[in-house]
PDB file of N, H, CA, C and O in Angstrom:
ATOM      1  N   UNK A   1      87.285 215.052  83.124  1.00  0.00           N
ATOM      2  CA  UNK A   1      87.326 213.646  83.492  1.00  0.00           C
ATOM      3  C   UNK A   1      86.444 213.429  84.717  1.00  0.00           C
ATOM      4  O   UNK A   1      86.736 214.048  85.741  1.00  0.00           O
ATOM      5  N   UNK A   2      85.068 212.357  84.708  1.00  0.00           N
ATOM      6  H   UNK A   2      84.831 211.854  83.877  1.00  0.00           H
ATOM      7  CA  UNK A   2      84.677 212.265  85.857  1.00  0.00           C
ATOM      8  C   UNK A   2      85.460 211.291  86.518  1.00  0.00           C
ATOM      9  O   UNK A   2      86.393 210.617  86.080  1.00  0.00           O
ATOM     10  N   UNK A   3      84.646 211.336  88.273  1.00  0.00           N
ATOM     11  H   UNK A   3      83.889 211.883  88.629  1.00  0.00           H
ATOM     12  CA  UNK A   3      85.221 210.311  89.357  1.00  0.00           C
ATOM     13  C   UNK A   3      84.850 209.189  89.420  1.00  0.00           C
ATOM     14  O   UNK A   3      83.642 209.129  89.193  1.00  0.00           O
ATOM     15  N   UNK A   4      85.378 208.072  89.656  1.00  0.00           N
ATOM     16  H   UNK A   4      86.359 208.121  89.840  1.00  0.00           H
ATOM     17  CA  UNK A   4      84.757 206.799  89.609  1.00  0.00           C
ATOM     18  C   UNK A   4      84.254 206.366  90.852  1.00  0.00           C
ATOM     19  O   UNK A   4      84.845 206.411  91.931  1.00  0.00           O
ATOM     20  N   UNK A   5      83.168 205.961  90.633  1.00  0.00           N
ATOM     21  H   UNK A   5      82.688 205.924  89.756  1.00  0.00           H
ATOM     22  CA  UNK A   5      82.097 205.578  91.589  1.00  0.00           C
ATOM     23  C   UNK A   5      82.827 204.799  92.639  1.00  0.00           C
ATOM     24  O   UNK A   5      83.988 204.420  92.485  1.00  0.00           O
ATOM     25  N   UNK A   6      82.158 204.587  93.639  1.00  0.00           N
ATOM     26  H   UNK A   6      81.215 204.895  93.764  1.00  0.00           H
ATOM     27  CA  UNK A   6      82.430 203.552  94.630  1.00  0.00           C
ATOM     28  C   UNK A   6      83.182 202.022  94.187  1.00  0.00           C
ATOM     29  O   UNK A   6      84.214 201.403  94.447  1.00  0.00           O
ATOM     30  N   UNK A   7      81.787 201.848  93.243  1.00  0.00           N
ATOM     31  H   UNK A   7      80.949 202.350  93.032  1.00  0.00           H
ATOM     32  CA  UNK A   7      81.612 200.387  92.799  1.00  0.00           C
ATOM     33  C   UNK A   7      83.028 200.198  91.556  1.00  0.00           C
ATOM     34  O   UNK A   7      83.561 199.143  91.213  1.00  0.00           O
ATOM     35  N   UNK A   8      83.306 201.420  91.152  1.00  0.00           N
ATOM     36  H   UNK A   8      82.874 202.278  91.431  1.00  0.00           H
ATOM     37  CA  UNK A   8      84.752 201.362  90.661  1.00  0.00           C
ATOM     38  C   UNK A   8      85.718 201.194  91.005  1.00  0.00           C
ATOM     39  O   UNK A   8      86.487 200.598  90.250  1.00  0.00           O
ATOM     40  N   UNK A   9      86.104 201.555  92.095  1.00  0.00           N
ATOM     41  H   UNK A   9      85.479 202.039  92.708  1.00  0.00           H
ATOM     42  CA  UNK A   9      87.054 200.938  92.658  1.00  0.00           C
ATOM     43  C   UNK A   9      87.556 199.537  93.117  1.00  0.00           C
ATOM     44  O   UNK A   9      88.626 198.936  93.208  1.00  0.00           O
ATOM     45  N   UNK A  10      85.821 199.262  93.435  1.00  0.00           N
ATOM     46  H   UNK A  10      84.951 199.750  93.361  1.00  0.00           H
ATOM     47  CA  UNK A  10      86.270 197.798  94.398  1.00  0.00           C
ATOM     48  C   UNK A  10      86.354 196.823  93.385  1.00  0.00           C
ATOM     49  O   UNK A  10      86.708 195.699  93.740  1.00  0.00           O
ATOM     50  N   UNK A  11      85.984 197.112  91.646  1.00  0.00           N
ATOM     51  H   UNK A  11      85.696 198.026  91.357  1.00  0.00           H
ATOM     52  CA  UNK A  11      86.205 196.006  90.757  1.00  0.00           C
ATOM     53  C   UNK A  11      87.511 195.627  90.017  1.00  0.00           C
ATOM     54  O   UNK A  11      88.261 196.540  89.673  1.00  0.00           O
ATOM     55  N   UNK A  12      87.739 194.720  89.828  1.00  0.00           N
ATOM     56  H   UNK A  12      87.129 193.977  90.107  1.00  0.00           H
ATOM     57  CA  UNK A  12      89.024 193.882  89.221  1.00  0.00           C
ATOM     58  C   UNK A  12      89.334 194.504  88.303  1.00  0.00           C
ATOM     59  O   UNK A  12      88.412 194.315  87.510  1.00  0.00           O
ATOM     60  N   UNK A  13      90.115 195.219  87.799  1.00  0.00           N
ATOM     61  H   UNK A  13      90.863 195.373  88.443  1.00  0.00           H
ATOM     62  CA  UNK A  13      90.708 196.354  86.504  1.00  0.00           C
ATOM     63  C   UNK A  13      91.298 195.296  85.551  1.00  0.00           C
ATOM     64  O   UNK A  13      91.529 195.543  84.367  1.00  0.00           O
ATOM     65  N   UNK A  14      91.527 194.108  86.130  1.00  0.00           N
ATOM     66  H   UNK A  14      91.339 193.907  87.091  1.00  0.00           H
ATOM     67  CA  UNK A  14      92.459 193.333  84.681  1.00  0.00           C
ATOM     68  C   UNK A  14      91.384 192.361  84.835  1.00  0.00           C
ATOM     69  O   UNK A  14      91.972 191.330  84.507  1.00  0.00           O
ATOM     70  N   UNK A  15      89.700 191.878  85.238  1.00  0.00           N
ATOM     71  H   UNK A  15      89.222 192.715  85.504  1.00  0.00           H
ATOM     72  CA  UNK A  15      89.119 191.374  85.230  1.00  0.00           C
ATOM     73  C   UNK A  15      88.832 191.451  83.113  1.00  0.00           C
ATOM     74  O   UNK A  15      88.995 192.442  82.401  1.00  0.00           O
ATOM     75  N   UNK A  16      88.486 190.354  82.775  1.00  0.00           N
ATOM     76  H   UNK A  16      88.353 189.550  83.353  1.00  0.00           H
ATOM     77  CA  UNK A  16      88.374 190.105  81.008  1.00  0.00           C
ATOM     78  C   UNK A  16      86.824 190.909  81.231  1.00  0.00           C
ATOM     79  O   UNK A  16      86.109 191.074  82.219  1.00  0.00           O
ATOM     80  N   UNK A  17      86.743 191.200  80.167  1.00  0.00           N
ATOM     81  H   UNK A  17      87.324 191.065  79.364  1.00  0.00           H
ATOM     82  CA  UNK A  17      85.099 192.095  80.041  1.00  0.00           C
ATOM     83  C   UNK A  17      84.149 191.730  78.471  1.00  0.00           C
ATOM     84  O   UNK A  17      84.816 191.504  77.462  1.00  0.00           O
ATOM     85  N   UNK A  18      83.199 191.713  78.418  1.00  0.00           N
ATOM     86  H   UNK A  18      82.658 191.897  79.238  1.00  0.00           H
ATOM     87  CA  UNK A  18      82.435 191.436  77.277  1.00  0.00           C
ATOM     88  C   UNK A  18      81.370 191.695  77.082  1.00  0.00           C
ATOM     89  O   UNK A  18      80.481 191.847  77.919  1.00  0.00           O
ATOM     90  N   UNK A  19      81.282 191.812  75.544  1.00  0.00           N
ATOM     91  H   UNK A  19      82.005 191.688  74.864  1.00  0.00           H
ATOM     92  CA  UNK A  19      80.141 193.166  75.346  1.00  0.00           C
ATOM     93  C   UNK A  19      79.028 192.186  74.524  1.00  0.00           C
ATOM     94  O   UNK A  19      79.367 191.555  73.523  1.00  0.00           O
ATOM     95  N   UNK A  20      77.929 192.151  74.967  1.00  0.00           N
ATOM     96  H   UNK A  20      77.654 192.664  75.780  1.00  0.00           H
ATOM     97  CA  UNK A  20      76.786 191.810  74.901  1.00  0.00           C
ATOM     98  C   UNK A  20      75.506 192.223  74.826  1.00  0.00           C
ATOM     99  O   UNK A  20      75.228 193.132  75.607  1.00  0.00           O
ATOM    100  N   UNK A  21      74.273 191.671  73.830  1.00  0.00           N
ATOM    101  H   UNK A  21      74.499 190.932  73.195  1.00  0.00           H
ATOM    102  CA  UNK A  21      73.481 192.354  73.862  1.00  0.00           C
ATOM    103  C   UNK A  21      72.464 191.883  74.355  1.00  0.00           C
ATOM    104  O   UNK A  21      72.494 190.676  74.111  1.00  0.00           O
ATOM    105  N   UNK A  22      71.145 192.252  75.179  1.00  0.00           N
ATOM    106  H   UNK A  22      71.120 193.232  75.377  1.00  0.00           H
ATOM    107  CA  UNK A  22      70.299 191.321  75.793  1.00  0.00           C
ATOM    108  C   UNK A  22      68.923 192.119  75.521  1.00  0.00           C
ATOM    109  O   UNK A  22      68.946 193.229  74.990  1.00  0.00           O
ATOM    110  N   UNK A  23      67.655 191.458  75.937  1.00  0.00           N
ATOM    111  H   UNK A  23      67.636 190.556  76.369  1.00  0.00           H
ATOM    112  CA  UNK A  23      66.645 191.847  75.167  1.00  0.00           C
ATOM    113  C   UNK A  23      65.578 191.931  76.332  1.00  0.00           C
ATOM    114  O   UNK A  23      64.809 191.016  76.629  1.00  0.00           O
ATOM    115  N   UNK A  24      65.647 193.156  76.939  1.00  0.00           N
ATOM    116  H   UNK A  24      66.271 193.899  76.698  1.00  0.00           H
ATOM    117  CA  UNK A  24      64.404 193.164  78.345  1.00  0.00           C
ATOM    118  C   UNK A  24      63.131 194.319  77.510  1.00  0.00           C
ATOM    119  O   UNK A  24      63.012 194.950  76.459  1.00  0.00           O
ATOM    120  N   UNK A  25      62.284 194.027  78.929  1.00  0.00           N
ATOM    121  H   UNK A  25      62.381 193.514  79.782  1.00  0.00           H
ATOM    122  CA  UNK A  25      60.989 194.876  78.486  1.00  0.00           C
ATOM    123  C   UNK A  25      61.524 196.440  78.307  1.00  0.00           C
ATOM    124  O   UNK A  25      62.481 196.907  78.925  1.00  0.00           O
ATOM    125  N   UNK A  26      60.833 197.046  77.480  1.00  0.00           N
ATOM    126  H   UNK A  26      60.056 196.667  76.978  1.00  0.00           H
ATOM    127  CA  UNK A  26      61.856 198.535  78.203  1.00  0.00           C
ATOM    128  C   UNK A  26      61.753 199.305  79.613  1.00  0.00           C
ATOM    129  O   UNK A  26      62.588 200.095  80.052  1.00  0.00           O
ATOM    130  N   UNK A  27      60.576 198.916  80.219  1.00  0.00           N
ATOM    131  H   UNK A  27      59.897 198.274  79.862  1.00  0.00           H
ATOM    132  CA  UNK A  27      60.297 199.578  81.286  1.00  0.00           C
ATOM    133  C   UNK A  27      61.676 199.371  82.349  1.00  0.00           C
ATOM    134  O   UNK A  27      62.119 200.225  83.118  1.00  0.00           O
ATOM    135  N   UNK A  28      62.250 197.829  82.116  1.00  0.00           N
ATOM    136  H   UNK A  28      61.890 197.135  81.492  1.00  0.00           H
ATOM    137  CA  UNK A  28      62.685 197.635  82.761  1.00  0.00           C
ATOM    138  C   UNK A  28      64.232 198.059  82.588  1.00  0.00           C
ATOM    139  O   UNK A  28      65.139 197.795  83.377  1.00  0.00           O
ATOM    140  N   UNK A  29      64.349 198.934  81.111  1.00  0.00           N
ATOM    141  H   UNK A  29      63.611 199.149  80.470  1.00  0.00           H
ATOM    142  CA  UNK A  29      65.847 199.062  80.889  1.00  0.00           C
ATOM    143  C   UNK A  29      65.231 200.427  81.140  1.00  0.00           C
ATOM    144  O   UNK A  29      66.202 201.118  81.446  1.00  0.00           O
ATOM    145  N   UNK A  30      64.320 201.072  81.172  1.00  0.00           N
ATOM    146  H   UNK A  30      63.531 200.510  80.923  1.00  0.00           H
ATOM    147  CA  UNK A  30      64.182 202.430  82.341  1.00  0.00           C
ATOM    148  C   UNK A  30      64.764 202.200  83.328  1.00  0.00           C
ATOM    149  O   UNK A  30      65.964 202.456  83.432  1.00  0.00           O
ATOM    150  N   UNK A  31      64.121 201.712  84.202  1.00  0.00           N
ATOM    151  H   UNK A  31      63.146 201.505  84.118  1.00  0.00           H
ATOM    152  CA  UNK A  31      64.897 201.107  85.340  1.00  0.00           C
ATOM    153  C   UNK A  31      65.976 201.284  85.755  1.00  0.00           C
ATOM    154  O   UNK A  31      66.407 202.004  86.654  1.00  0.00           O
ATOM    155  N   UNK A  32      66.839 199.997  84.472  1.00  0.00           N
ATOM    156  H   UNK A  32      66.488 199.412  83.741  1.00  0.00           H
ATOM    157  CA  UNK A  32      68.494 200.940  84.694  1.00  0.00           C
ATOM    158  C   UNK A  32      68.902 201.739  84.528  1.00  0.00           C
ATOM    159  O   UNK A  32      69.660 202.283  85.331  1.00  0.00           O
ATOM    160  N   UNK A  33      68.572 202.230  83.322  1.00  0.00           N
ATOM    161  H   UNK A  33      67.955 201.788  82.670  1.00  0.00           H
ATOM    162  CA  UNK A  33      68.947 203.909  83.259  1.00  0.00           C
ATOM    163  C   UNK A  33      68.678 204.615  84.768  1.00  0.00           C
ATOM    164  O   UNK A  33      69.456 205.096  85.592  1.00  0.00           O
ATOM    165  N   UNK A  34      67.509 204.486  84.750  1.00  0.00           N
ATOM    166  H   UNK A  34      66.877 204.095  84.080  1.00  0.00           H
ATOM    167  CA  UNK A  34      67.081 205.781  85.933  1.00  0.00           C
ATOM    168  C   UNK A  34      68.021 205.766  87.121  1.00  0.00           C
ATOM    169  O   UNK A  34      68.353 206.748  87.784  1.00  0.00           O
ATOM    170  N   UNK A  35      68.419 204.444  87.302  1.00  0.00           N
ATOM    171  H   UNK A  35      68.149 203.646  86.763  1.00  0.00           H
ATOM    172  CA  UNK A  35      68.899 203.881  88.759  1.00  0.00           C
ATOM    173  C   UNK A  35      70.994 204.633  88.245  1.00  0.00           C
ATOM    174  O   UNK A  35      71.771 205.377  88.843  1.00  0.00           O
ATOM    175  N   UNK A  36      71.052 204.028  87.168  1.00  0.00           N
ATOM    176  H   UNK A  36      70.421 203.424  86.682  1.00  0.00           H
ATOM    177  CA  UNK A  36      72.479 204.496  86.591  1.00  0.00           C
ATOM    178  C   UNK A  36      72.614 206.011  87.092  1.00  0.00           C
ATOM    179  O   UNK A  36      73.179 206.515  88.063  1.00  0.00           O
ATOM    180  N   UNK A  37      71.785 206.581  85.921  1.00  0.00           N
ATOM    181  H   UNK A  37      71.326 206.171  85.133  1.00  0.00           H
ATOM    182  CA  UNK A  37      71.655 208.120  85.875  1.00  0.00           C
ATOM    183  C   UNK A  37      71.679 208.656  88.070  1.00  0.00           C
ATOM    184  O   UNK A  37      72.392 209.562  88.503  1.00  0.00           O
ATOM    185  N   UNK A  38      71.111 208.139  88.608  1.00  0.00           N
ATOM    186  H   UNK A  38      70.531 207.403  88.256  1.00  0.00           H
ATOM    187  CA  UNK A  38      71.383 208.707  90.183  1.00  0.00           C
ATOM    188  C   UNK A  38      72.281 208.205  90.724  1.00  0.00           C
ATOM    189  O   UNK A  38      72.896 209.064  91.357  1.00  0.00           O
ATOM    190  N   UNK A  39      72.813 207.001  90.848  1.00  0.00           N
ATOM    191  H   UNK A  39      72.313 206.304  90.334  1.00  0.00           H
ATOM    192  CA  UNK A  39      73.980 206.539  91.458  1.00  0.00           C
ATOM    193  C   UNK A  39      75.137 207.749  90.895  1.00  0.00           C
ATOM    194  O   UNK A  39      75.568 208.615  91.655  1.00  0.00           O
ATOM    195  N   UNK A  40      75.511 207.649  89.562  1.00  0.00           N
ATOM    196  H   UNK A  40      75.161 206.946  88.945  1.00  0.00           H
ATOM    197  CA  UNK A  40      76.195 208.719  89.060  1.00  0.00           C
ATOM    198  C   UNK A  40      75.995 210.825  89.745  1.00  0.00           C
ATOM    199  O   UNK A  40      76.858 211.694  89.871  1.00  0.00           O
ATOM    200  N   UNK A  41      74.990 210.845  89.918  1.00  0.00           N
ATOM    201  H   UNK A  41      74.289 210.139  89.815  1.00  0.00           H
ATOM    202  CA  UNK A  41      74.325 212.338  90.243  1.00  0.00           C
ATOM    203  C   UNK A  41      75.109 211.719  92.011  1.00  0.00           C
ATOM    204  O   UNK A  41      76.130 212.270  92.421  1.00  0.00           O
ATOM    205  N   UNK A  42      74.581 210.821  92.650  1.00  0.00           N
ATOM    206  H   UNK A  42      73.751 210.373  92.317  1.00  0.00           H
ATOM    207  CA  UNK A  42      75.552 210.822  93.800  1.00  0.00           C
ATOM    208  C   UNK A  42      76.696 210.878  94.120  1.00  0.00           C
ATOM    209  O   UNK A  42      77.274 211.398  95.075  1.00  0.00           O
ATOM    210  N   UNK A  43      77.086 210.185  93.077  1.00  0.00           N
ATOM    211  H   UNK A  43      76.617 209.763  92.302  1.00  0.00           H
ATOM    212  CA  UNK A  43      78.535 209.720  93.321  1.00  0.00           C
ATOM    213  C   UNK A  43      79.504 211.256  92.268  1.00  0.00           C
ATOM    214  O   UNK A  43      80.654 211.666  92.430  1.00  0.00           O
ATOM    215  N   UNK A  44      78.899 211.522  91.703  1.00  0.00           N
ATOM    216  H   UNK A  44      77.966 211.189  91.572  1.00  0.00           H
ATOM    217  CA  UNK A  44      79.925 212.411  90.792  1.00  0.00           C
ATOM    218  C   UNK A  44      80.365 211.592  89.241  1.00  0.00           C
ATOM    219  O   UNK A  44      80.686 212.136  88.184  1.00  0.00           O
ATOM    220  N   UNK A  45      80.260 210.298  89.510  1.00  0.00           N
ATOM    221  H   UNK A  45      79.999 209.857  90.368  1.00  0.00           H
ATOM    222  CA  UNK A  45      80.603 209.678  87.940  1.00  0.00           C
ATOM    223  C   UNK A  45      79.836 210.041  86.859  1.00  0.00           C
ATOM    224  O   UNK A  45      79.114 210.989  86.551  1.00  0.00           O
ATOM    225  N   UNK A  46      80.287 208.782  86.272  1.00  0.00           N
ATOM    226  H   UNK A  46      80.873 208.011  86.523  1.00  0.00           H
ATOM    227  CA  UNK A  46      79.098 208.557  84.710  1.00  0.00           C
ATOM    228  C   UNK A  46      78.156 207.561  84.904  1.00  0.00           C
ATOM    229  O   UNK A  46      78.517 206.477  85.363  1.00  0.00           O
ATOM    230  N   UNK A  47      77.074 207.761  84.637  1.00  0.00           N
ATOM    231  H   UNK A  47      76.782 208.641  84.264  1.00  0.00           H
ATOM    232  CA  UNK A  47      76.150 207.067  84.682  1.00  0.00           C
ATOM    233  C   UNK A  47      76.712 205.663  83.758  1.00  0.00           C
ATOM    234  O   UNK A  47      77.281 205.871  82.687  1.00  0.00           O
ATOM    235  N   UNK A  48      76.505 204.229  84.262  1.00  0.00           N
ATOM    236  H   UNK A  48      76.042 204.060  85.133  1.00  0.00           H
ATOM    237  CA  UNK A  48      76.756 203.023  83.608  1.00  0.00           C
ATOM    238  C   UNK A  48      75.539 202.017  84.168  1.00  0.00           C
ATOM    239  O   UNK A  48      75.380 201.765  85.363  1.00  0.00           O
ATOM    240  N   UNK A  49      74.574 201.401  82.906  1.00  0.00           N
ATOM    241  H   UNK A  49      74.703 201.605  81.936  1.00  0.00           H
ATOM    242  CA  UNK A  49      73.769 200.123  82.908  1.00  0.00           C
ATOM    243  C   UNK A  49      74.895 199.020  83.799  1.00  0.00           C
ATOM    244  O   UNK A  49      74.770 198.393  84.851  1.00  0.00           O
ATOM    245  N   UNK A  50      75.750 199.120  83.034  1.00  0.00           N
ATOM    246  H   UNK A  50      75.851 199.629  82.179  1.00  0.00           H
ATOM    247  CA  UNK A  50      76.611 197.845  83.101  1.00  0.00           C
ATOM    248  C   UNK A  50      77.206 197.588  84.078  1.00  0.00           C
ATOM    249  O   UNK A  50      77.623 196.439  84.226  1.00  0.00           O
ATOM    250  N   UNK A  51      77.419 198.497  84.978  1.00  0.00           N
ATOM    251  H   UNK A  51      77.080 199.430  84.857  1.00  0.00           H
ATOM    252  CA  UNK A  51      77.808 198.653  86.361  1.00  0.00           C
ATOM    253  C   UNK A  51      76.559 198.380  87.305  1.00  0.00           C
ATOM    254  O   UNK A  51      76.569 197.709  88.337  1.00  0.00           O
ATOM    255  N   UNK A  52      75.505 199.027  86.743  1.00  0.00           N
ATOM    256  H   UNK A  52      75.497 199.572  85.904  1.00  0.00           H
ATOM    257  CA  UNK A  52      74.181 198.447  88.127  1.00  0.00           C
ATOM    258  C   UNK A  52      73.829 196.969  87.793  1.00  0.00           C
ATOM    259  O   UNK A  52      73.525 196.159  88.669  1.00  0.00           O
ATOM    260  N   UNK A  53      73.901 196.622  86.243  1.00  0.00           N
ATOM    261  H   UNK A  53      74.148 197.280  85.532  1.00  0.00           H
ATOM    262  CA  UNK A  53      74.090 194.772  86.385  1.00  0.00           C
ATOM    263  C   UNK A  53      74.756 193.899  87.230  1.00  0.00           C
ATOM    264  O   UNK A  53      74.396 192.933  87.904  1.00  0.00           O
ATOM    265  N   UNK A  54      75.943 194.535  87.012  1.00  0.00           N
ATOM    266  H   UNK A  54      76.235 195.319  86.465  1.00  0.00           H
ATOM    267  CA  UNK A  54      77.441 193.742  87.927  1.00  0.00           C
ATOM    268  C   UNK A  54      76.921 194.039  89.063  1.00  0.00           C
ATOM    269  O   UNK A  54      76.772 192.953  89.624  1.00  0.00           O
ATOM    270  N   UNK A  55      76.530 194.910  89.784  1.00  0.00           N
ATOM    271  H   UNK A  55      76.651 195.792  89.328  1.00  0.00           H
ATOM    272  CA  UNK A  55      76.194 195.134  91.057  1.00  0.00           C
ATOM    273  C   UNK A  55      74.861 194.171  91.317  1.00  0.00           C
ATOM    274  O   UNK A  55      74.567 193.543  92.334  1.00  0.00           O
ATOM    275  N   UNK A  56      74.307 194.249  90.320  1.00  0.00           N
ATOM    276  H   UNK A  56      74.546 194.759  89.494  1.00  0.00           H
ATOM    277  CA  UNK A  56      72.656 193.231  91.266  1.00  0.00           C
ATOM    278  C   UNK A  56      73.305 191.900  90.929  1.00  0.00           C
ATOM    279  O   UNK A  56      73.140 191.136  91.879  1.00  0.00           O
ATOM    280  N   UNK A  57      74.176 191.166  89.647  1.00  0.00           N
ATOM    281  H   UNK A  57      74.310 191.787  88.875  1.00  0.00           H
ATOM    282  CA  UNK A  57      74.679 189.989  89.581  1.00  0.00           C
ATOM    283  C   UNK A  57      75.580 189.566  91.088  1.00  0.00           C
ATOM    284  O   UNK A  57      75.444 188.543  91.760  1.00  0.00           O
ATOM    285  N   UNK A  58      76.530 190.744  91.332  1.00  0.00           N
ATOM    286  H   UNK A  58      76.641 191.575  90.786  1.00  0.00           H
ATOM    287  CA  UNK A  58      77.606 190.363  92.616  1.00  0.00           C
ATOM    288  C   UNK A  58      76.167 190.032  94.016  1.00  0.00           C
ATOM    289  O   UNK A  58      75.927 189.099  94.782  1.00  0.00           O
ATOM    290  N   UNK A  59      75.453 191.537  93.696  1.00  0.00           N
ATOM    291  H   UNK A  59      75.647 192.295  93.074  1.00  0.00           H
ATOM    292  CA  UNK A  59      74.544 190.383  94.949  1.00  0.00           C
ATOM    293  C   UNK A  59      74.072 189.904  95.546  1.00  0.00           C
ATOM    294  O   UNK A  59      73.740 190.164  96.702  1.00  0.00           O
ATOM    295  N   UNK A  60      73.766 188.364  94.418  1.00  0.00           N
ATOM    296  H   UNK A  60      74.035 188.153  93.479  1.00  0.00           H
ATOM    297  CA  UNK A  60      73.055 187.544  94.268  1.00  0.00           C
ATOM    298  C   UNK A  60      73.639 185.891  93.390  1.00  0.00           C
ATOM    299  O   UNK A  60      73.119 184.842  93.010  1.00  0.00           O
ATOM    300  N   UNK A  61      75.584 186.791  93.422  1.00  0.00           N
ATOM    301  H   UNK A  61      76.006 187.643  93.731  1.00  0.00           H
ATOM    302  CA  UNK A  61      76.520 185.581  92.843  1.00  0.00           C
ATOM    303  C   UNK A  61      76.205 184.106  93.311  1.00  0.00           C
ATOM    304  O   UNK A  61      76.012 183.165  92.541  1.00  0.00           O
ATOM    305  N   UNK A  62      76.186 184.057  94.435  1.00  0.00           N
ATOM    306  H   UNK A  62      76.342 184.821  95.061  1.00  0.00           H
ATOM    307  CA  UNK A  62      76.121 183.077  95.190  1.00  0.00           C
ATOM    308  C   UNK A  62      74.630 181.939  95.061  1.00  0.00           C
ATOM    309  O   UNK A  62      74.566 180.713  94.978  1.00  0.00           O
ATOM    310  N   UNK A  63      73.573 183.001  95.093  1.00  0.00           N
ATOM    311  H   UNK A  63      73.625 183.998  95.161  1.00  0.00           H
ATOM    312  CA  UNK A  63      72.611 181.861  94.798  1.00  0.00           C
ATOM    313  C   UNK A  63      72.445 181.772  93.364  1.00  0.00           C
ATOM    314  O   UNK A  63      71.722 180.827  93.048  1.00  0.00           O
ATOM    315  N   UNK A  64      72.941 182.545  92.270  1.00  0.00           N
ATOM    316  H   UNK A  64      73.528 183.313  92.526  1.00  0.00           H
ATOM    317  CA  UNK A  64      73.205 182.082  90.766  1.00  0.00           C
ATOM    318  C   UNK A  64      74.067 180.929  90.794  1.00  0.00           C
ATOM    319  O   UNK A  64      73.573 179.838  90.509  1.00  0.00           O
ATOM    320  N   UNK A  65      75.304 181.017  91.103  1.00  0.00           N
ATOM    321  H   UNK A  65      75.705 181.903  91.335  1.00  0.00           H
ATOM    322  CA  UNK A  65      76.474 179.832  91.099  1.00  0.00           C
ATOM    323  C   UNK A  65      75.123 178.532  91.737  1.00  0.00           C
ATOM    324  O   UNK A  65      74.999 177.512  91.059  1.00  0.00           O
ATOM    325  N   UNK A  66      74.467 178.655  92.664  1.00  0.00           N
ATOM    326  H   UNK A  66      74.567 179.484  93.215  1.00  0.00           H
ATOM    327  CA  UNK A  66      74.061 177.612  93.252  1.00  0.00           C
ATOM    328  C   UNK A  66      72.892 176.835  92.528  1.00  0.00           C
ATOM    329  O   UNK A  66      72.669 175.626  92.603  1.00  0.00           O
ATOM    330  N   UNK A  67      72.217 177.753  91.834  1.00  0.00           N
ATOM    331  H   UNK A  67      72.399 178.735  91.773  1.00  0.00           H
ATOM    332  CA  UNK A  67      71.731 176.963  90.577  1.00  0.00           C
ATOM    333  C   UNK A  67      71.984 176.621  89.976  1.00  0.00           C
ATOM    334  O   UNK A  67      71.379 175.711  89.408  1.00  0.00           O
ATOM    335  N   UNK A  68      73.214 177.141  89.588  1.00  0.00           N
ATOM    336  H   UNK A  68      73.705 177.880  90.049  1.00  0.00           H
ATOM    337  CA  UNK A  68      73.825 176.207  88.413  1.00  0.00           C
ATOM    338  C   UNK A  68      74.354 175.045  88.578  1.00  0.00           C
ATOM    339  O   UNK A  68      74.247 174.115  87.779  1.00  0.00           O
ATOM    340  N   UNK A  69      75.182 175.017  90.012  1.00  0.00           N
ATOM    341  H   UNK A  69      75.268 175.773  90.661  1.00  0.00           H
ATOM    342  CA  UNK A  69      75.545 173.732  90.502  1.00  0.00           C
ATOM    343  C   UNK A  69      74.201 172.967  90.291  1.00  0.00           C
ATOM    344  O   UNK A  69      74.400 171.938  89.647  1.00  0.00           O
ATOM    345  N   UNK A  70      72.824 173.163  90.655  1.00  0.00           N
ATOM    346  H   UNK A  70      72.663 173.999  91.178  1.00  0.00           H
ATOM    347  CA  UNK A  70      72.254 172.319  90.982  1.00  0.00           C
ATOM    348  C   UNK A  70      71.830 171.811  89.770  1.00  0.00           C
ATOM    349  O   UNK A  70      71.520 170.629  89.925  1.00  0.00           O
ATOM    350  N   UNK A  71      71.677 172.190  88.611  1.00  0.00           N
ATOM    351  H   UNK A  71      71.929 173.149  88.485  1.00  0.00           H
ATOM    352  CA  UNK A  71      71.384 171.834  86.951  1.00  0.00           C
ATOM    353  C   UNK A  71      72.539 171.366  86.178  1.00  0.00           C
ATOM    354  O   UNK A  71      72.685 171.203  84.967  1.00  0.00           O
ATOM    355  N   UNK A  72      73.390 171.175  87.257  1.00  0.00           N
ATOM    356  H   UNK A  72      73.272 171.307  88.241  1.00  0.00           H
ATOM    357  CA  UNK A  72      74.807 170.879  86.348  1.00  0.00           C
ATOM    358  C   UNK A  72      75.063 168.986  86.244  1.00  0.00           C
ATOM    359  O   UNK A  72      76.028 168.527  85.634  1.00  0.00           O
TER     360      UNK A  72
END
């Protein structure tokens, strides 16, 4: 069983979750991988895309929400 990262802990465990598919360049889903794959080699976890999303979405929550207010 691996350890859960940092960023595991500090997230909402009964937060609702959903699985989605999205369509980037690949260089740029290198990217996540590569960035996944070392956070994990640091931390001792598993490497997760979906976790370095949530992490660049959390932040930058604030000026997302604020566009949207402003198109709303």
């Amino acid at each position: 069983m691996s350890k859960p990262g940092p960023d595991t802990k500090a997230r909402d465990d009964s937060a609702e979750m959903q699985t989605t598919a999205i369509h980037i360049r690949k260089e740029d889903w290198n990217l996540l991988r590569s960035v996944a794959f070392h956070r994990a080699q640091a931390t001792g976890g598993r490497a997760s895309v979906s976790e370095v999303v949530r992490a660049l979405i959390e932040a930058r929550r604030s000026e997302l929400e604020k566009e949207v207010k402003s198109r709303s």
